[in-house]
SEKOLGU-821804 format. One record per residue (C-alpha): residue number from 1; y, z, x. Coordinates in steps of 0.2 Angstrom, whole numbers, plus 2048, in hexadecimal, padded with zeros to 3 digits. Layout:
BEGIN
+-----+-------+-----+------+
:   k : north :  up : east :
+-----+-------+-----+------+
: NUM :     Y :   Z :    X :
...
+-----+-------+-----+------+
***
This chain:
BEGIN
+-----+-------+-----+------+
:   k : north :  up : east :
+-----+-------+-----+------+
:   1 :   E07 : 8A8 :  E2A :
:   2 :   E03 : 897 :  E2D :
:   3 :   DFC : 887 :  E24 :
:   4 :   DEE : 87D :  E2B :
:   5 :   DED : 86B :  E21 :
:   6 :   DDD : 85F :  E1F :
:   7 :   DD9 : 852 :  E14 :
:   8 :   DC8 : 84D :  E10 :
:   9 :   DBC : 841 :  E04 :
:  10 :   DAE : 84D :  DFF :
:  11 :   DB2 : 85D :  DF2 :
:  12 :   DA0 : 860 :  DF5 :
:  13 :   DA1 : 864 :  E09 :
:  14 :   DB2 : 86E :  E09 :
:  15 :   DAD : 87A :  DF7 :
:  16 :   D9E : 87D :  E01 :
:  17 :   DA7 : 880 :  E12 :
:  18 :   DB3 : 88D :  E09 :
:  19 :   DA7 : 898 :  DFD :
:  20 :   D99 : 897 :  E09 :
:  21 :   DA1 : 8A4 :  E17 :
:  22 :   D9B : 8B7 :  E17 :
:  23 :   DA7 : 8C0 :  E06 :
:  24 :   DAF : 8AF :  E02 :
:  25 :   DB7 : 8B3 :  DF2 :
:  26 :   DC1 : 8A8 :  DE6 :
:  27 :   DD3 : 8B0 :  DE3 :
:  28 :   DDA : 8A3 :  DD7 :
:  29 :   DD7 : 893 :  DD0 :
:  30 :   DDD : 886 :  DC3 :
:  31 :   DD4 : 87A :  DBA :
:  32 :   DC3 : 87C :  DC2 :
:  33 :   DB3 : 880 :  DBA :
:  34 :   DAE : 88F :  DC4 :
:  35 :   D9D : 890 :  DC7 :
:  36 :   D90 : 88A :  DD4 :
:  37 :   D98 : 87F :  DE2 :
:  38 :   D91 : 870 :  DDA :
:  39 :   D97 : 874 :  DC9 :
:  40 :   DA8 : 877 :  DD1 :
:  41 :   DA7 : 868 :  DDB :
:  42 :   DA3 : 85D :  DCE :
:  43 :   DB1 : 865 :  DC5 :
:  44 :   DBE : 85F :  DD3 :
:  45 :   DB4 : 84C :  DD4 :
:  46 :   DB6 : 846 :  DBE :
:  47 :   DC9 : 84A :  DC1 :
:  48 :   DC6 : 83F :  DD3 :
:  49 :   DC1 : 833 :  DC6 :
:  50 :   DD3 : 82F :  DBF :
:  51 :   DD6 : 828 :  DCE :
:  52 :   DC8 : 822 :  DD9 :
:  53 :   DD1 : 816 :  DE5 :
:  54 :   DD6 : 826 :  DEF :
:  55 :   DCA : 828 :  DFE :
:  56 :   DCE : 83A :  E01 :
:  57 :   DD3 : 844 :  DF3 :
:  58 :   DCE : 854 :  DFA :
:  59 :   DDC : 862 :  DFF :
:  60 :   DD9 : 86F :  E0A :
:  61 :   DE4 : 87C :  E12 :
:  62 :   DE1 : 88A :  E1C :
:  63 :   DEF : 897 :  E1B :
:  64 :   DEC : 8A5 :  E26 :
:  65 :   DF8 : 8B4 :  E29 :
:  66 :   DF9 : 8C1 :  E3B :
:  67 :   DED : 8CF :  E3B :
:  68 :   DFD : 8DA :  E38 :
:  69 :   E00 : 8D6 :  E28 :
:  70 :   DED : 8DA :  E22 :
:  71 :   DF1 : 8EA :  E1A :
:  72 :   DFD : 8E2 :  E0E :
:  73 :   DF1 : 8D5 :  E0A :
:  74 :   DE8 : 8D8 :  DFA :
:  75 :   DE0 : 8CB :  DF1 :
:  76 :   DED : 8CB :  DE6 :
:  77 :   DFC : 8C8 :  DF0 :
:  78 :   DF2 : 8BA :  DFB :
:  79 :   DEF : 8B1 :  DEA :
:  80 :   E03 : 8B5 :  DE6 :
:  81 :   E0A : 8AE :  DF8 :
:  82 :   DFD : 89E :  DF5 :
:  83 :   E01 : 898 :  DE6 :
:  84 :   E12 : 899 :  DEB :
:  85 :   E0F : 88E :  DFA :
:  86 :   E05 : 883 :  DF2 :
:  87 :   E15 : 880 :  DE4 :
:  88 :   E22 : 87E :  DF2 :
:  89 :   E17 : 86F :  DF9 :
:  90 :   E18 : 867 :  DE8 :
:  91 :   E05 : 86A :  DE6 :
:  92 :   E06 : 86A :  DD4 :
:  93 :   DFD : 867 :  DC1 :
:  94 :   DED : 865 :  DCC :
:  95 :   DDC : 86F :  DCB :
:  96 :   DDA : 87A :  DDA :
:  97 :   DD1 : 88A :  DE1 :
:  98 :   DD5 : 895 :  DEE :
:  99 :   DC8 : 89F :  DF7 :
: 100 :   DC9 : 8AE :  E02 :
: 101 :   DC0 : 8B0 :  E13 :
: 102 :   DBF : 8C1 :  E1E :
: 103 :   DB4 : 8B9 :  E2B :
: 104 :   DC3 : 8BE :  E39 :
: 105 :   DCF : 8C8 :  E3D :
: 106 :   DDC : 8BD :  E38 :
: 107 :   DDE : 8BF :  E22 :
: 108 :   DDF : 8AE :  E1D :
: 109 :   DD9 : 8A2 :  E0C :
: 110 :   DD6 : 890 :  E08 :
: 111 :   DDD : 886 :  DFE :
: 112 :   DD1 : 877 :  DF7 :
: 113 :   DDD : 86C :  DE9 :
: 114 :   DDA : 859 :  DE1 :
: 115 :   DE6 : 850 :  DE9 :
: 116 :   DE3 : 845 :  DD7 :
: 117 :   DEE : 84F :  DCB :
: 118 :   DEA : 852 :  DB8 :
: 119 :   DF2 : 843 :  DB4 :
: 120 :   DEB : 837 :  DC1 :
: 121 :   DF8 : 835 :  DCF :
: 122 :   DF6 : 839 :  DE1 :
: 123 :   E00 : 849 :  DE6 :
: 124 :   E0D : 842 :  DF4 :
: 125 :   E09 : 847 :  E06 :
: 126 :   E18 : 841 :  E0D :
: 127 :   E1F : 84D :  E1B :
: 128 :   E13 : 859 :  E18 :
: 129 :   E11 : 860 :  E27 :
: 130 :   E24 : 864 :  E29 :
: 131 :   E24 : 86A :  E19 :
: 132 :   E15 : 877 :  E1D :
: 133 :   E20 : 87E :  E2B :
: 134 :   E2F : 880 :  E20 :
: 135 :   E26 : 888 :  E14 :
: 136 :   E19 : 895 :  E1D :
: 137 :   E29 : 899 :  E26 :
: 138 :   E33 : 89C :  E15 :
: 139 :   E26 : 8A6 :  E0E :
: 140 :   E23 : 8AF :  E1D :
: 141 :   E36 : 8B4 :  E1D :
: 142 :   E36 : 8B8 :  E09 :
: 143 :   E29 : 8C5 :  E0C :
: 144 :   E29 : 8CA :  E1C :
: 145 :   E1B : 8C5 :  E25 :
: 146 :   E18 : 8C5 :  E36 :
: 147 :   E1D : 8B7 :  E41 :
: 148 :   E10 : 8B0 :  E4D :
: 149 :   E12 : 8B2 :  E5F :
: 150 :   E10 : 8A5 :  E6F :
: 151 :   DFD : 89E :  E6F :
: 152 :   DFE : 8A7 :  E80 :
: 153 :   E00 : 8B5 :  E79 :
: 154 :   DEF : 8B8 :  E70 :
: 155 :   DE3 : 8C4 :  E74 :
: 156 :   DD4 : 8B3 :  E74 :
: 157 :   DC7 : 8C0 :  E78 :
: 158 :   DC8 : 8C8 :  E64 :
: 159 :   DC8 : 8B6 :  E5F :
: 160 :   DB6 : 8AB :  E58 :
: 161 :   DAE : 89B :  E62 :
: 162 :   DB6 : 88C :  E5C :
: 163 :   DCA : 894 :  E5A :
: 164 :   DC7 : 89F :  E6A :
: 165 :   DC5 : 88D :  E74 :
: 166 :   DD3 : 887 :  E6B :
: 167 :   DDD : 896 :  E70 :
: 168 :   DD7 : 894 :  E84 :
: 169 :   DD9 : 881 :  E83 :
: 170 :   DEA : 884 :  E7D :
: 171 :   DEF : 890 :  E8A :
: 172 :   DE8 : 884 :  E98 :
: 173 :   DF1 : 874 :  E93 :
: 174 :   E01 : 87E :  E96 :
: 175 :   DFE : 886 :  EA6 :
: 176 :   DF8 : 877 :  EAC :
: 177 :   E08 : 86D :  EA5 :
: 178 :   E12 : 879 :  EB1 :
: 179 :   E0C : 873 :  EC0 :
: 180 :   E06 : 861 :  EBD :
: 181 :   E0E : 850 :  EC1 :
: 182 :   E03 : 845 :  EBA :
: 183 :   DF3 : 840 :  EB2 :
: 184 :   DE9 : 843 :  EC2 :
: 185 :   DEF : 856 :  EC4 :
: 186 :   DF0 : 859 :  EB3 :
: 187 :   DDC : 856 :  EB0 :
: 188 :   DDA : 85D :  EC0 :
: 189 :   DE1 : 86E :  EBC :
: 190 :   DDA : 86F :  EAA :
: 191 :   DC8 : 86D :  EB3 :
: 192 :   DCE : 87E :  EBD :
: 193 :   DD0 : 886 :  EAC :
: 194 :   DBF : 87E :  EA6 :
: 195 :   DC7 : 872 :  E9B :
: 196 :   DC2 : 860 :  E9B :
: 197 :   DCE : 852 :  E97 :
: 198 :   DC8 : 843 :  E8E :
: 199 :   DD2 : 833 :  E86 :
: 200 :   DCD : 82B :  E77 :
: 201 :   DCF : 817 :  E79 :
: 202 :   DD1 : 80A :  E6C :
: 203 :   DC4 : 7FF :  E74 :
: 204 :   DB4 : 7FD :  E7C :
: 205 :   DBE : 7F6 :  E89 :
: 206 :   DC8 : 807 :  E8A :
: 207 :   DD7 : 7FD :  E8E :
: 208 :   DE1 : 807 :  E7F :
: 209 :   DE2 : 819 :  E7D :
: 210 :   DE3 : 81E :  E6E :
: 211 :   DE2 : 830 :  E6E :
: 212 :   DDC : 83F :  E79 :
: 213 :   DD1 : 84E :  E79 :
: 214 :   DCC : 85F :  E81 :
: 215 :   DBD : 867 :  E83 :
: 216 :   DB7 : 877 :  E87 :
: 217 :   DA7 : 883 :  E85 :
: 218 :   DA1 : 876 :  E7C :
: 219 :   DAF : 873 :  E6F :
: 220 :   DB8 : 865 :  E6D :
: 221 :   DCA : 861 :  E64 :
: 222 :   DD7 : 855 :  E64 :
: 223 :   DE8 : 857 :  E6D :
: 224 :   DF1 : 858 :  E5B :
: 225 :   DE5 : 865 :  E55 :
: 226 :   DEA : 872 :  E66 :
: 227 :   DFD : 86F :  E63 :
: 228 :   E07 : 861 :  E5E :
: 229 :   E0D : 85F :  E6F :
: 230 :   DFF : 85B :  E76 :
: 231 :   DFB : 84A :  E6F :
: 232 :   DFA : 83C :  E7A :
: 233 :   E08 : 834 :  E76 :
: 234 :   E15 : 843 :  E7D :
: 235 :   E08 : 847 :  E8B :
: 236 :   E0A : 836 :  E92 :
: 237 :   E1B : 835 :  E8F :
: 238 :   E1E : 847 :  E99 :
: 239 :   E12 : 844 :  EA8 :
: 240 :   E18 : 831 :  EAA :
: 241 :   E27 : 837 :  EA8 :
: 242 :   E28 : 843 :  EB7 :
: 243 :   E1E : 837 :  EBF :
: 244 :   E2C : 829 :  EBF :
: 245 :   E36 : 839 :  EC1 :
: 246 :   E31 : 83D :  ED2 :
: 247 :   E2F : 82B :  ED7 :
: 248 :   E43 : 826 :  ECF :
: 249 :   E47 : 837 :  EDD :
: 250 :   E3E : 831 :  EEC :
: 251 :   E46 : 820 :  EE9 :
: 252 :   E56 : 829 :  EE8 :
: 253 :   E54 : 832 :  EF7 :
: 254 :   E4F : 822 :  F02 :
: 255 :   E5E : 819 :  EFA :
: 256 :   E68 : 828 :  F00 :
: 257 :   E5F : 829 :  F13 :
: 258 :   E62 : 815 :  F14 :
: 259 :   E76 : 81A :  F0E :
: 260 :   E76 : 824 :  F1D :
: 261 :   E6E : 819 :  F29 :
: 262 :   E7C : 80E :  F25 :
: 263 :   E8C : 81A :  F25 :
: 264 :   E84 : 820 :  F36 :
: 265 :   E87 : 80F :  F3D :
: 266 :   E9C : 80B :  F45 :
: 267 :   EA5 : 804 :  F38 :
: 268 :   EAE : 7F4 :  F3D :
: 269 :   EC1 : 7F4 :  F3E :
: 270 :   EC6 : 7EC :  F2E :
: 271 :   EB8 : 7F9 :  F24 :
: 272 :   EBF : 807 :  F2C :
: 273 :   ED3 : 805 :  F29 :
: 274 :   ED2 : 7FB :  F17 :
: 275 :   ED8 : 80A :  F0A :
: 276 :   ECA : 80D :  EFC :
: 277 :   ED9 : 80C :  EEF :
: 278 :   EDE : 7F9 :  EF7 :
: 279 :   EDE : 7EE :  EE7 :
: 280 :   EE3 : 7F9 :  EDB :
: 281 :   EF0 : 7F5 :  ED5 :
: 282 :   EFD : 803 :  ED1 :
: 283 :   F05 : 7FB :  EC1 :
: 284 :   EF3 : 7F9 :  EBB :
: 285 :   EF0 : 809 :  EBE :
: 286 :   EFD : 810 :  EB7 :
: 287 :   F02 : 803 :  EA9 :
: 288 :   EFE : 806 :  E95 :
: 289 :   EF2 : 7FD :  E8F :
: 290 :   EFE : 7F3 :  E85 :
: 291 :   F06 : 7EF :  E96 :
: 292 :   F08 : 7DB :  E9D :
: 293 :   F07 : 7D7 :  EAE :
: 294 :   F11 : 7C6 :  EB1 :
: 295 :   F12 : 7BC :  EC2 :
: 296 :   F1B : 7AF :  EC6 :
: 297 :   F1A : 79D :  EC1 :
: 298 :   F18 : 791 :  ED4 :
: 299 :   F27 : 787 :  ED5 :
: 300 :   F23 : 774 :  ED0 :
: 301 :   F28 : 765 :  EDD :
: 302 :   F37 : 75F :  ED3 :
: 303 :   F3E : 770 :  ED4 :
: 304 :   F3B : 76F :  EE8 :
: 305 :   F45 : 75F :  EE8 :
: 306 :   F54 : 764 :  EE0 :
: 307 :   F56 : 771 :  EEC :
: 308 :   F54 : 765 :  EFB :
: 309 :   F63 : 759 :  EF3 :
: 310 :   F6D : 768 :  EEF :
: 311 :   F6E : 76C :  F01 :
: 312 :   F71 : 75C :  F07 :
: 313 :   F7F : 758 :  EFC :
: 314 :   F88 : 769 :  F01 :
: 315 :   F84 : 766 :  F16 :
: 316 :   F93 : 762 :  F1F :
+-----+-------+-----+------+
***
Protein backbone atom coordinates (compact mmCIF):
# COMPACT_ATOMS: atom_id res chain seq x y z
CA UNK A 1 0.00 0.00 0.00
CA UNK A 2 1.07 3.38 -0.68
CA UNK A 3 -0.22 7.01 -0.82
CA UNK A 4 0.39 9.22 -3.71
CA UNK A 5 -0.41 13.16 -2.74
CA UNK A 6 -1.49 16.10 -5.12
CA UNK A 7 -2.90 19.27 -4.71
CA UNK A 8 -4.85 20.99 -7.13
CA UNK A 9 -7.14 24.20 -8.00
CA UNK A 10 -10.02 22.71 -10.29
CA UNK A 11 -12.84 20.17 -8.55
CA UNK A 12 -13.97 20.06 -12.05
CA UNK A 13 -10.79 18.40 -13.77
CA UNK A 14 -9.82 15.86 -10.91
CA UNK A 15 -13.88 14.61 -10.35
CA UNK A 16 -13.61 14.19 -13.92
CA UNK A 17 -10.20 12.45 -13.89
CA UNK A 18 -11.39 9.82 -11.18
CA UNK A 19 -15.11 8.73 -12.34
CA UNK A 20 -14.24 8.91 -15.90
CA UNK A 21 -11.79 5.62 -15.98
CA UNK A 22 -13.40 2.19 -17.34
CA UNK A 23 -15.84 0.66 -13.82
CA UNK A 24 -15.01 3.82 -11.83
CA UNK A 25 -17.16 3.52 -8.87
CA UNK A 26 -17.68 5.69 -5.85
CA UNK A 27 -17.25 3.53 -2.61
CA UNK A 28 -17.85 6.27 -0.09
CA UNK A 29 -18.38 9.80 0.38
CA UNK A 30 -19.42 12.69 2.82
CA UNK A 31 -21.16 15.66 2.26
CA UNK A 32 -21.26 15.59 -1.43
CA UNK A 33 -24.23 15.82 -3.64
CA UNK A 34 -23.77 12.79 -5.71
CA UNK A 35 -24.78 13.03 -8.89
CA UNK A 36 -23.40 14.09 -12.45
CA UNK A 37 -19.67 15.32 -12.22
CA UNK A 38 -20.84 18.86 -12.42
CA UNK A 39 -23.32 18.45 -9.79
CA UNK A 40 -20.72 16.86 -7.60
CA UNK A 41 -18.22 19.53 -8.49
CA UNK A 42 -20.27 22.23 -7.82
CA UNK A 43 -20.95 20.59 -4.52
CA UNK A 44 -17.16 20.67 -3.47
CA UNK A 45 -16.80 24.57 -5.06
CA UNK A 46 -20.02 26.54 -2.56
CA UNK A 47 -18.02 24.93 0.40
CA UNK A 48 -14.73 26.36 -1.59
CA UNK A 49 -16.55 29.52 -1.20
CA UNK A 50 -15.99 29.82 2.81
CA UNK A 51 -12.76 30.40 1.90
CA UNK A 52 -11.75 31.50 -1.42
CA UNK A 53 -8.20 32.97 -0.75
CA UNK A 54 -7.04 29.38 -1.08
CA UNK A 55 -5.64 28.70 -4.66
CA UNK A 56 -5.75 25.15 -4.36
CA UNK A 57 -8.40 23.58 -2.39
CA UNK A 58 -8.47 20.39 -4.29
CA UNK A 59 -7.21 17.01 -2.34
CA UNK A 60 -6.22 14.07 -4.23
CA UNK A 61 -4.61 10.87 -3.14
CA UNK A 62 -4.02 7.92 -4.87
CA UNK A 63 -3.77 4.78 -2.41
CA UNK A 64 -2.83 1.83 -4.18
CA UNK A 65 -2.17 -1.60 -2.76
CA UNK A 66 0.24 -4.99 -4.34
CA UNK A 67 -1.60 -7.10 -6.72
CA UNK A 68 -1.36 -9.73 -3.66
CA UNK A 69 -3.61 -8.37 -1.66
CA UNK A 70 -6.46 -8.28 -4.43
CA UNK A 71 -8.42 -11.02 -3.34
CA UNK A 72 -8.93 -9.42 0.04
CA UNK A 73 -9.90 -6.35 -1.41
CA UNK A 74 -13.61 -5.82 -1.60
CA UNK A 75 -15.16 -2.65 -2.08
CA UNK A 76 -15.93 -2.77 1.35
CA UNK A 77 -12.77 -3.22 3.11
CA UNK A 78 -10.88 -0.59 0.55
CA UNK A 79 -13.55 1.95 1.62
CA UNK A 80 -12.76 0.57 5.42
CA UNK A 81 -8.75 1.00 5.24
CA UNK A 82 -9.50 4.68 3.37
CA UNK A 83 -11.29 6.19 5.58
CA UNK A 84 -9.10 5.10 8.12
CA UNK A 85 -6.23 6.81 6.35
CA UNK A 86 -7.83 9.64 5.53
CA UNK A 87 -8.64 10.09 9.62
CA UNK A 88 -4.95 9.47 10.72
CA UNK A 89 -3.82 12.35 8.29
CA UNK A 90 -6.14 14.69 10.19
CA UNK A 91 -8.38 14.89 7.00
CA UNK A 92 -11.43 15.60 8.88
CA UNK A 93 -15.30 17.36 9.05
CA UNK A 94 -14.64 17.95 5.34
CA UNK A 95 -16.84 16.62 2.17
CA UNK A 96 -15.14 14.04 0.30
CA UNK A 97 -15.49 11.08 -2.24
CA UNK A 98 -13.63 8.14 -2.76
CA UNK A 99 -13.68 6.38 -6.07
CA UNK A 100 -12.57 3.08 -7.08
CA UNK A 101 -10.52 2.32 -10.31
CA UNK A 102 -9.80 -1.42 -11.78
CA UNK A 103 -7.99 0.02 -14.79
CA UNK A 104 -4.63 -2.08 -13.57
CA UNK A 105 -3.35 -4.77 -12.07
CA UNK A 106 -2.61 -2.89 -9.07
CA UNK A 107 -6.27 -2.49 -6.82
CA UNK A 108 -6.07 1.10 -5.86
CA UNK A 109 -8.77 4.23 -5.22
CA UNK A 110 -8.66 8.06 -4.95
CA UNK A 111 -9.38 10.17 -2.70
CA UNK A 112 -10.70 13.74 -3.88
CA UNK A 113 -11.42 15.94 -0.44
CA UNK A 114 -12.00 20.08 0.19
CA UNK A 115 -9.12 21.01 1.67
CA UNK A 116 -11.83 23.94 2.91
CA UNK A 117 -13.37 22.16 5.90
CA UNK A 118 -17.18 22.41 6.94
CA UNK A 119 -16.31 25.25 8.95
CA UNK A 120 -14.08 27.28 6.59
CA UNK A 121 -10.58 26.54 7.66
CA UNK A 122 -7.69 24.99 5.61
CA UNK A 123 -6.98 21.48 6.67
CA UNK A 124 -3.09 21.66 7.73
CA UNK A 125 -0.58 20.00 5.25
CA UNK A 126 2.29 20.32 7.31
CA UNK A 127 4.54 17.14 7.19
CA UNK A 128 2.37 15.49 5.04
CA UNK A 129 4.44 13.59 3.20
CA UNK A 130 6.08 11.90 6.38
CA UNK A 131 2.95 11.46 7.70
CA UNK A 132 1.66 9.44 4.47
CA UNK A 133 4.62 6.97 5.10
CA UNK A 134 4.05 6.57 8.72
CA UNK A 135 0.60 5.96 8.11
CA UNK A 136 0.33 3.47 4.84
CA UNK A 137 3.00 1.81 6.69
CA UNK A 138 0.76 1.57 10.01
CA UNK A 139 -2.05 0.30 8.07
CA UNK A 140 -0.27 -1.88 6.13
CA UNK A 141 0.99 -3.60 9.39
CA UNK A 142 -2.54 -3.51 11.14
CA UNK A 143 -4.01 -5.59 8.43
CA UNK A 144 -1.56 -7.28 6.88
CA UNK A 145 -0.89 -6.09 3.69
CA UNK A 146 1.95 -6.68 1.55
CA UNK A 147 4.88 -4.63 1.53
CA UNK A 148 6.27 -3.39 -1.77
CA UNK A 149 9.44 -4.60 -3.13
CA UNK A 150 12.73 -2.84 -4.72
CA UNK A 151 11.42 -0.75 -7.89
CA UNK A 152 14.01 -3.12 -9.59
CA UNK A 153 12.16 -5.68 -8.87
CA UNK A 154 9.03 -5.14 -11.00
CA UNK A 155 7.98 -7.05 -13.67
CA UNK A 156 7.67 -3.40 -16.03
CA UNK A 157 6.42 -5.49 -18.76
CA UNK A 158 2.65 -6.11 -17.01
CA UNK A 159 2.72 -2.45 -16.20
CA UNK A 160 0.75 0.63 -18.47
CA UNK A 161 2.63 3.48 -20.69
CA UNK A 162 3.07 6.36 -18.39
CA UNK A 163 3.96 4.10 -14.91
CA UNK A 164 5.90 1.58 -16.99
CA UNK A 165 8.37 4.60 -18.12
CA UNK A 166 8.57 5.58 -14.65
CA UNK A 167 9.40 2.11 -13.68
CA UNK A 168 12.32 1.81 -16.44
CA UNK A 169 13.48 5.37 -15.86
CA UNK A 170 13.75 4.36 -12.27
CA UNK A 171 15.66 1.44 -12.72
CA UNK A 172 18.10 3.44 -15.09
CA UNK A 173 19.07 6.28 -12.88
CA UNK A 174 20.17 3.56 -10.50
CA UNK A 175 22.32 1.46 -12.67
CA UNK A 176 23.67 4.31 -14.08
CA UNK A 177 24.49 5.97 -10.47
CA UNK A 178 26.70 2.75 -9.91
CA UNK A 179 29.18 3.44 -12.26
CA UNK A 180 29.13 7.26 -12.71
CA UNK A 181 31.39 9.97 -11.45
CA UNK A 182 29.92 12.98 -12.68
CA UNK A 183 27.37 14.82 -14.66
CA UNK A 184 29.03 13.86 -17.87
CA UNK A 185 28.95 10.01 -17.27
CA UNK A 186 25.86 10.06 -15.53
CA UNK A 187 23.85 11.51 -18.79
CA UNK A 188 26.01 9.58 -20.82
CA UNK A 189 24.93 6.39 -19.41
CA UNK A 190 21.26 7.17 -18.91
CA UNK A 191 21.32 7.82 -22.99
CA UNK A 192 22.54 3.96 -23.01
CA UNK A 193 19.47 2.98 -21.20
CA UNK A 194 17.39 5.42 -23.50
CA UNK A 195 16.86 8.02 -20.98
CA UNK A 196 17.32 11.60 -21.56
CA UNK A 197 18.55 13.91 -18.85
CA UNK A 198 17.43 17.47 -18.90
CA UNK A 199 17.81 20.54 -16.06
CA UNK A 200 15.22 22.81 -15.43
CA UNK A 201 16.86 26.55 -15.00
CA UNK A 202 15.39 29.49 -13.26
CA UNK A 203 16.35 31.85 -16.04
CA UNK A 204 16.42 32.49 -19.64
CA UNK A 205 20.02 32.76 -19.07
CA UNK A 206 20.09 29.13 -17.65
CA UNK A 207 22.65 30.32 -15.14
CA UNK A 208 20.34 28.66 -12.10
CA UNK A 209 19.05 25.26 -12.03
CA UNK A 210 16.22 24.85 -10.55
CA UNK A 211 15.17 21.48 -11.08
CA UNK A 212 15.79 18.27 -13.25
CA UNK A 213 13.91 16.00 -15.34
CA UNK A 214 13.98 12.59 -17.31
CA UNK A 215 12.43 11.48 -20.30
CA UNK A 216 11.67 8.43 -21.92
CA UNK A 217 9.38 6.94 -24.84
CA UNK A 218 8.00 10.07 -24.83
CA UNK A 219 7.07 10.64 -21.08
CA UNK A 220 8.47 13.02 -19.09
CA UNK A 221 8.66 13.41 -15.15
CA UNK A 222 10.48 15.31 -12.62
CA UNK A 223 13.41 13.85 -10.41
CA UNK A 224 11.03 14.03 -7.15
CA UNK A 225 8.17 12.22 -8.85
CA UNK A 226 10.76 8.88 -9.83
CA UNK A 227 12.12 8.92 -6.14
CA UNK A 228 12.83 11.32 -3.72
CA UNK A 229 16.34 10.73 -4.20
CA UNK A 230 16.54 11.77 -7.28
CA UNK A 231 16.01 15.58 -6.97
CA UNK A 232 18.60 17.72 -8.05
CA UNK A 233 19.54 18.90 -5.08
CA UNK A 234 21.07 15.15 -3.60
CA UNK A 235 22.23 14.33 -7.39
CA UNK A 236 24.38 17.23 -7.47
CA UNK A 237 25.45 16.95 -4.17
CA UNK A 238 26.46 12.80 -4.72
CA UNK A 239 28.14 13.32 -8.21
CA UNK A 240 30.07 16.59 -7.13
CA UNK A 241 30.71 14.87 -4.28
CA UNK A 242 32.59 11.99 -5.83
CA UNK A 243 33.83 14.25 -8.00
CA UNK A 244 35.75 16.40 -5.45
CA UNK A 245 36.14 12.90 -4.04
CA UNK A 246 38.37 11.52 -6.73
CA UNK A 247 40.02 14.80 -7.10
CA UNK A 248 40.78 15.29 -2.87
CA UNK A 249 42.52 11.38 -3.62
CA UNK A 250 44.65 12.32 -6.62
CA UNK A 251 45.69 15.27 -4.68
CA UNK A 252 46.50 12.97 -1.99
CA UNK A 253 48.39 10.64 -3.70
CA UNK A 254 50.75 13.53 -5.43
CA UNK A 255 51.13 15.06 -1.92
CA UNK A 256 52.15 11.48 -0.91
CA UNK A 257 54.57 10.88 -4.33
CA UNK A 258 56.17 14.41 -3.55
CA UNK A 259 56.61 13.05 0.43
CA UNK A 260 58.68 10.48 -1.06
CA UNK A 261 60.63 12.31 -3.51
CA UNK A 262 61.72 14.10 -0.38
CA UNK A 263 62.47 11.12 2.15
CA UNK A 264 64.35 9.50 -0.85
CA UNK A 265 66.79 12.36 -0.74
CA UNK A 266 70.13 11.95 2.23
CA UNK A 267 69.07 13.47 5.06
CA UNK A 268 71.58 15.99 6.58
CA UNK A 269 73.52 15.13 9.77
CA UNK A 270 71.62 17.22 12.29
CA UNK A 271 67.84 15.71 10.53
CA UNK A 272 69.15 12.50 10.84
CA UNK A 273 70.45 12.23 14.53
CA UNK A 274 67.72 14.83 16.25
CA UNK A 275 65.25 12.42 18.28
CA UNK A 276 61.45 12.90 17.18
CA UNK A 277 60.64 13.02 21.00
CA UNK A 278 63.47 16.20 21.53
CA UNK A 279 61.28 18.92 23.04
CA UNK A 280 59.14 17.24 24.91
CA UNK A 281 59.47 17.77 27.86
CA UNK A 282 59.20 14.72 30.28
CA UNK A 283 57.52 16.70 33.29
CA UNK A 284 54.99 17.93 30.82
CA UNK A 285 54.32 14.91 29.68
CA UNK A 286 53.77 13.30 32.47
CA UNK A 287 52.57 16.19 34.93
CA UNK A 288 48.67 16.73 35.97
CA UNK A 289 47.11 19.20 34.60
CA UNK A 290 47.07 21.03 37.74
CA UNK A 291 50.91 20.75 37.63
CA UNK A 292 53.43 24.06 37.65
CA UNK A 293 56.53 24.27 35.94
CA UNK A 294 58.79 26.99 37.69
CA UNK A 295 62.27 28.04 36.43
CA UNK A 296 64.41 30.02 37.80
CA UNK A 297 64.66 33.75 38.34
CA UNK A 298 68.42 35.32 36.46
CA UNK A 299 70.36 36.65 39.13
CA UNK A 300 70.26 40.61 39.22
CA UNK A 301 73.84 42.63 39.10
CA UNK A 302 73.69 43.60 42.65
CA UNK A 303 73.54 40.12 43.55
CA UNK A 304 76.79 39.52 41.33
CA UNK A 305 78.47 42.24 43.20
CA UNK A 306 78.17 41.11 46.55
CA UNK A 307 79.62 37.97 45.72
CA UNK A 308 82.76 39.76 44.07
CA UNK A 309 83.22 41.85 47.58
CA UNK A 310 82.57 38.61 49.51
CA UNK A 311 85.63 37.02 47.95
CA UNK A 312 87.86 39.74 48.18
CA UNK A 313 87.28 40.35 51.76
CA UNK A 314 87.95 36.60 52.57
CA UNK A 315 91.32 36.37 49.90
CA UNK A 316 94.42 36.18 51.84
Amino acid sequence: MIGKLKKGSSFGGCIRYVTGKDEAKIIASDGVLLGTNAEMAQSFELQRQLNPRIKKPVGHIALSFKPEDKPRLTDEFMAKIALEYIQMMGIKDTQFIIVRHHNTDNPHCHVVYNRINNEGKLISDRNDYRRNEQVTKALKSKYGLTYGTDKSKTNTRKLRNAERAKYEIHNAVKDALKVADNWQKFKNELAKRGVRLELVYKDKEQTKVQGIRFCKDGYSFKGTQISRDYSFGKLNARLEGTENLLSARAKSAQQYEQGNHKNNQEPSISESSQDPWDGISSIGLFASANAQLFEPFPEDESAKKKKKKRRRGFSL
